[in-house]
C-alpha positions as CSV (number, residue, x, y, z in Angstrom):
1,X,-11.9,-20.8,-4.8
2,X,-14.4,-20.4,-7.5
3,X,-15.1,-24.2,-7.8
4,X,-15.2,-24.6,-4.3
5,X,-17.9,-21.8,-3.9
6,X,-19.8,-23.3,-6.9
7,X,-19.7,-26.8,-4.8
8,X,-21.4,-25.2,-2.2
9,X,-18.6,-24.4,0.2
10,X,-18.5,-21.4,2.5
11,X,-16.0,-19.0,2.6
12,X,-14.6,-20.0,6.2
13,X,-14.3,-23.7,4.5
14,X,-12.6,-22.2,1.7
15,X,-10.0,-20.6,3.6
16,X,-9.7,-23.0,6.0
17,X,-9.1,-25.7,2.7
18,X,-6.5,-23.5,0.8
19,X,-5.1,-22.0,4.3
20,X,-6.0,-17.6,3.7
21,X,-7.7,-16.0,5.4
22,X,-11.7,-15.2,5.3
23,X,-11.0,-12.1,3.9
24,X,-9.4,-12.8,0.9
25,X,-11.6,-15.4,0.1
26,X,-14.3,-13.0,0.4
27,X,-12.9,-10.2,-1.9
28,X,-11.8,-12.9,-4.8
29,X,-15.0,-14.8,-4.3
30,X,-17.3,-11.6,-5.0
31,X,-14.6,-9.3,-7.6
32,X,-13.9,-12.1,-9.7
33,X,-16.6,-13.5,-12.5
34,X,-16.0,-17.5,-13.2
35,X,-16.5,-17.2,-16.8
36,X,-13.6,-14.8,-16.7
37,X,-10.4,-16.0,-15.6
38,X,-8.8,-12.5,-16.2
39,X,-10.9,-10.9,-13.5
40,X,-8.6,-13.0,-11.2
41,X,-5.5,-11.3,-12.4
42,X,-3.6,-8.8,-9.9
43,X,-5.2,-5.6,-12.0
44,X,-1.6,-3.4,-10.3
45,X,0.2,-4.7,-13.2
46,X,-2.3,-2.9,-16.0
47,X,-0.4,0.5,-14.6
48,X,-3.0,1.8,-12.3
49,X,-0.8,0.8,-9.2
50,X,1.0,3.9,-8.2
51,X,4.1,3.1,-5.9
52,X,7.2,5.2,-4.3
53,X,9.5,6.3,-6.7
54,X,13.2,6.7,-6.1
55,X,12.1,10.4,-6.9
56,X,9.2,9.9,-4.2
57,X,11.7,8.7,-1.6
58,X,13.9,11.0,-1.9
59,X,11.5,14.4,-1.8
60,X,10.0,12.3,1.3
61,X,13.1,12.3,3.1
62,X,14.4,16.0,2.1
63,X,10.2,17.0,3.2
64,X,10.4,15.3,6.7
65,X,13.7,16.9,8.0
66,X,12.0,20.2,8.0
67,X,9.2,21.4,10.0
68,X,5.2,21.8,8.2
69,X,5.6,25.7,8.7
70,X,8.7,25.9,6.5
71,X,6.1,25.1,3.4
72,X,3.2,27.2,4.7
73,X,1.2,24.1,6.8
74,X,-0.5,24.7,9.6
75,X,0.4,22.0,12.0
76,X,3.5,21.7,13.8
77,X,4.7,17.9,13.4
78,X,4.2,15.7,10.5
79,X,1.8,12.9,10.7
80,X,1.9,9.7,7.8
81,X,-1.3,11.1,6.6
82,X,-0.2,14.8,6.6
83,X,3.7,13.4,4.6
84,X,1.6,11.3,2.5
85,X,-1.2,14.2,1.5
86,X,1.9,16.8,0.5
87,X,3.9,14.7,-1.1
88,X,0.4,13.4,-3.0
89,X,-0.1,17.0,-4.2
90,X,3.7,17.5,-4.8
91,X,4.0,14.0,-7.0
92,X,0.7,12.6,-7.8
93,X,1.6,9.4,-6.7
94,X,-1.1,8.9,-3.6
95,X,0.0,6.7,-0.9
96,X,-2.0,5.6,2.2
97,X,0.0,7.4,5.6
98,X,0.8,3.7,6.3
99,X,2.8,3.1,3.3
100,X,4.8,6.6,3.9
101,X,5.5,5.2,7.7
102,X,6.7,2.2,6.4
103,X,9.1,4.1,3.7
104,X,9.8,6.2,6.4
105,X,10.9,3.3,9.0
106,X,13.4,1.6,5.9
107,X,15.0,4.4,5.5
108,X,15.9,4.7,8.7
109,X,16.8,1.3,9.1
110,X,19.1,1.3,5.8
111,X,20.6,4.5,7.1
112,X,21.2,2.5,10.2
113,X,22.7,-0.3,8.7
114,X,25.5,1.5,6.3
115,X,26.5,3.9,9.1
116,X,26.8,1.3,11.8
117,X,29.4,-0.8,9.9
């Protein structure tokens, strides 16, 4: 990306060359320096990248079966963002309410999937 940038190119080229999208171009284009070739590494794998623990998964699933009230909320359903704020303040590990949806939504369909057969 680097070279093609440094040949002029624009980012629509680029993307339309390697086949990504604009986006991605964009971000690795401006967060990475071309004397570096370490800025380029995925920087999850240095430990800053916090993901769902079996620990995590488990509170999740034990949280969502009872209502916000039980734990002194003031709402009365749970939201991704609400699940993913408690259980942020409960674990430390902070996840988007998308990610907790997603957890969520394969639990459900593993739980499917050993009960149906």
């Amino acid at each position: 990306m680097l070279l093609l940038m440094n040949d002029g190119k624009t980012y629509q080229e680029i993307a339309d060359f390697i086949g990504c999208s604009y986006r991605t171009v964009a971000y690795w284009c401006t967060h990475s320096e071309p004397d570096n070739l370490d800025s380029m590494k995925d920087q999850r794998q240095n430990g800053n990248y916090r993901k769902a623990t079996t620990e995590y998964i488990d509170l999740l699933m034990e949280v969502v079966q009872k209502k916000p009230s039980e734990f002194g909320l003031n709402f009365d359903a749970w939201s991704g963002e609400r699940l993913a704020n408690y259980l942020a303040q409960s674990t430390g590990i902070q996840l988007t309410g998308a990610h907790v949806r997603k957890l969520l939504k394969k639990q459900h369909d593993t739980s499917r999937k050993c009960c149906t057969k």
